[in-house]
C-alpha positions in Angstrom: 67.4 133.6 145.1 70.5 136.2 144.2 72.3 137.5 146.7 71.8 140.7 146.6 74.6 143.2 145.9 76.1 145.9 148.5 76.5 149.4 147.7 78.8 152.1 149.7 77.5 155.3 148.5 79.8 158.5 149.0 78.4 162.0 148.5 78.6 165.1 150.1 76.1 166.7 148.4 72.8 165.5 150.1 70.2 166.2 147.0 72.4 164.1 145.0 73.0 161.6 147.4 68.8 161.4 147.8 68.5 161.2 143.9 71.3 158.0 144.1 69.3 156.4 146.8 66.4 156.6 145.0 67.2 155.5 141.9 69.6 152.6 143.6 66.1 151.4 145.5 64.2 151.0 142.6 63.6 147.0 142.0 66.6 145.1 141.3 69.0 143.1 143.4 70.9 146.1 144.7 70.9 147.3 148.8 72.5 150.4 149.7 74.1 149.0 153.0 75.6 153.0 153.8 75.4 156.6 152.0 77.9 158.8 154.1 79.6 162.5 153.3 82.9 162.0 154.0 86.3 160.0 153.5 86.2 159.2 157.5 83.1 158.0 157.4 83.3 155.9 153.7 86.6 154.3 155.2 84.3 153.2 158.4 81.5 152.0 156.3 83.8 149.6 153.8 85.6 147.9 156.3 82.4 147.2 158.2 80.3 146.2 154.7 82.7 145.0 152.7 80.8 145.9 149.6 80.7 144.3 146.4 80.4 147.9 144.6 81.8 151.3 145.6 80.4 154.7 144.4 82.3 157.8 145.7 82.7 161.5 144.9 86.2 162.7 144.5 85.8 166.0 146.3 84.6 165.0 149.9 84.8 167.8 153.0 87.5 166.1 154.5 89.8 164.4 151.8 90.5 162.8 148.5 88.2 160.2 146.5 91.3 159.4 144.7 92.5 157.8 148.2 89.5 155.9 149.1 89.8 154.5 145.7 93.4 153.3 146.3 92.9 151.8 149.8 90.0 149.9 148.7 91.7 148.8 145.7 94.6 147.2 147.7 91.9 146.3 150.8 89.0 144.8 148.7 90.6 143.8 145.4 87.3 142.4 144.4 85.1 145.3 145.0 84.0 147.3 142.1 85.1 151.1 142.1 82.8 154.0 140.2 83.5 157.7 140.0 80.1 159.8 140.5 81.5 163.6 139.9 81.4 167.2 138.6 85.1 167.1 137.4 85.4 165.7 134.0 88.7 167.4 132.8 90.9 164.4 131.9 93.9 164.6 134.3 91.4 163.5 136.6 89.5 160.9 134.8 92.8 159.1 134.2 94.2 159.7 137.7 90.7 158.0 138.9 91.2 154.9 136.5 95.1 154.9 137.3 93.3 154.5 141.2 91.4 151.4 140.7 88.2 152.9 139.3 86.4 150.8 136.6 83.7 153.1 135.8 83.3 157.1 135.7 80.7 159.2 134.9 79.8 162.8 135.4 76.6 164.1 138.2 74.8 165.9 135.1 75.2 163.0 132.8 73.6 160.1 135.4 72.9 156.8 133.3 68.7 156.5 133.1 68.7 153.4 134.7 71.3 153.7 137.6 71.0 149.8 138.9 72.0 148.6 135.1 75.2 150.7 135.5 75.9 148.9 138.8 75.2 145.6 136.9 77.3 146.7 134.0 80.5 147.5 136.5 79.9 143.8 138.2 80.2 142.6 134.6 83.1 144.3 133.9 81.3 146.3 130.7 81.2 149.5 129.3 80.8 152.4 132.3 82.4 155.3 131.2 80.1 158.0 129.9 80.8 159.2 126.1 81.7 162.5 127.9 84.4 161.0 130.1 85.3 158.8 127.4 86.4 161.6 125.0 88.5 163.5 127.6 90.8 160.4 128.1 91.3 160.1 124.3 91.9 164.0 123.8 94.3 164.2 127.0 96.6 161.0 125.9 96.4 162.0 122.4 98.0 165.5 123.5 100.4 163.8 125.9 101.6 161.1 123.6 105.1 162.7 121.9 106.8 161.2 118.9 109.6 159.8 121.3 107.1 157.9 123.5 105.5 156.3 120.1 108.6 155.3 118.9 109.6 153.5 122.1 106.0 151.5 122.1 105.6 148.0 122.1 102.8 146.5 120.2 100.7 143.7 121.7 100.0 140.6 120.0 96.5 141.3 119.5 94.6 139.2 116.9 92.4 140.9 114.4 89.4 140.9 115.9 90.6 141.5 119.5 91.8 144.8 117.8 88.3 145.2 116.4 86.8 144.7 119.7 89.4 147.1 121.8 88.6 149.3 118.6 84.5 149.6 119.9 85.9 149.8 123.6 87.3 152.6 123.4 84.4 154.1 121.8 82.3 153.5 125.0 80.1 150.5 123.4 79.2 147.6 125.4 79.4 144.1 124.6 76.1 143.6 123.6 76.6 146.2 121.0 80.0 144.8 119.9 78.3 141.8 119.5 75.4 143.3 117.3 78.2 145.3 115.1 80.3 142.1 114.6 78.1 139.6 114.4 79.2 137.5 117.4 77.8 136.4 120.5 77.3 138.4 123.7 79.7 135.5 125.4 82.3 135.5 122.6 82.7 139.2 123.3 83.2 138.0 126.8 86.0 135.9 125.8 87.4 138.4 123.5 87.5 141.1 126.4 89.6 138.6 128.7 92.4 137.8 126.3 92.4 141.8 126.0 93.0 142.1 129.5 95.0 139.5 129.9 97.5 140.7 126.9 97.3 143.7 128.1 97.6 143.1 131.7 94.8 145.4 132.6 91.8 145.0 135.0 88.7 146.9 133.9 87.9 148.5 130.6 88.7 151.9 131.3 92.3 150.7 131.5 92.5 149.0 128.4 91.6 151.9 126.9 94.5 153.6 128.6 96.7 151.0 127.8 95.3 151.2 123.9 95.9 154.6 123.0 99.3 154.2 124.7 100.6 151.4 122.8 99.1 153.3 119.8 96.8 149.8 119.2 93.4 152.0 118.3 92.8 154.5 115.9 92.4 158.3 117.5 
């Protein structure tokens, strides 16, 4: 039997915390071991659960996402961080990512099926919404001056690890890399690791960072 997987949900707002729980308790091998309001009572909750997966708002009554983020990155360096939250703007997207996030979406874009995104961000795949995608690419494309580009380093990236960074950064998982290259779900896999690796990145959203900085995708 799998072992199920604990979830620390953080949300001020109580009808959207109801609508998380309810979509998190659907069948699956998920349990919600505490939904709290605020960053006193999160901090409480993840040192007492230790939780394989992490879901907070950034704007809680009494502090910062953004720190939560950071102290459980450093506490729990094996517990998956997501973003649930009304600001999309890209500042904060990247400030999230540059946190410890690995996945980001925005309250009125909420995948269908909420426990595959949970599964997804164990896996390590695709969880940033198109939306949030798009703001990352339009804010480092704005911020990315001719004297920074000339100062880039390239990666030694082979051809099709460039191919697959290529559909990273346009939100697809590996499934669908797999379908548009003709490749195996698992060769993906292997694909994606010597990306990270090369890059020296933990989680997709910041290879995508790390790609559009080192000018290694098309924008």
């Amino acid at each position: 039997m799998l072992t199920p997987l604990r979830v620390v949900l953080v949300e001020d707002h109580q009808a959207v915390l109801e609508m998380l729980l309810d979509m998190l308790q659907r069948p699956g091998h998920l349990q919600v071991v505490a939904a709290v309001a605020t960053l006193a009572e999160a901090r409480t909750a993840m040192a007492c659960h230790r939780p394989h997966v992490l879901i907070t708002d950034l704007g809680l009554p009494d502090g910062n996402g953004l720190a939560l983020i950071e102290e459980t990155r450093l506490a729990l360096p094996d517990t998956k961080i997501a973003v649930i939250s009304v600001l999309g703007d890209a500042a904060t997207v990247v400030a999230a990512i540059r946190s410890g996030a690995s996945g980001y979406v925005l309250k009125d874009d909420l995948p269908e099926d909420f426990s595959q995104f949970i599964r997804d961000l164990m896996a390590g795949d695709a969880t940033l919404s198109p939306a949030v995608a798009r703001h990352v690419v339009q804010l480092l494309q704005t911020d990315l001056s001719e004297a920074r580009q000339a100062a880039m380093t390239q990666v030694a990236l082979t051809q099709r690890e460039l191919q697959v960074l290529e559909f990273i950064a346009k939100g697809l998982s590996n499934t669908d890399i797999g379908m548009r290259l003709g490749i195996s779900t698992y060769t993906v896999g292997d694909h994606v690791k010597a990306i990270y690796r090369k890059l020296e990145v933990r989680n997709r959203g910041a290879a995508v960072f790390q790609a559009i900085n080192r000018n290694l995708v098309n924008r």
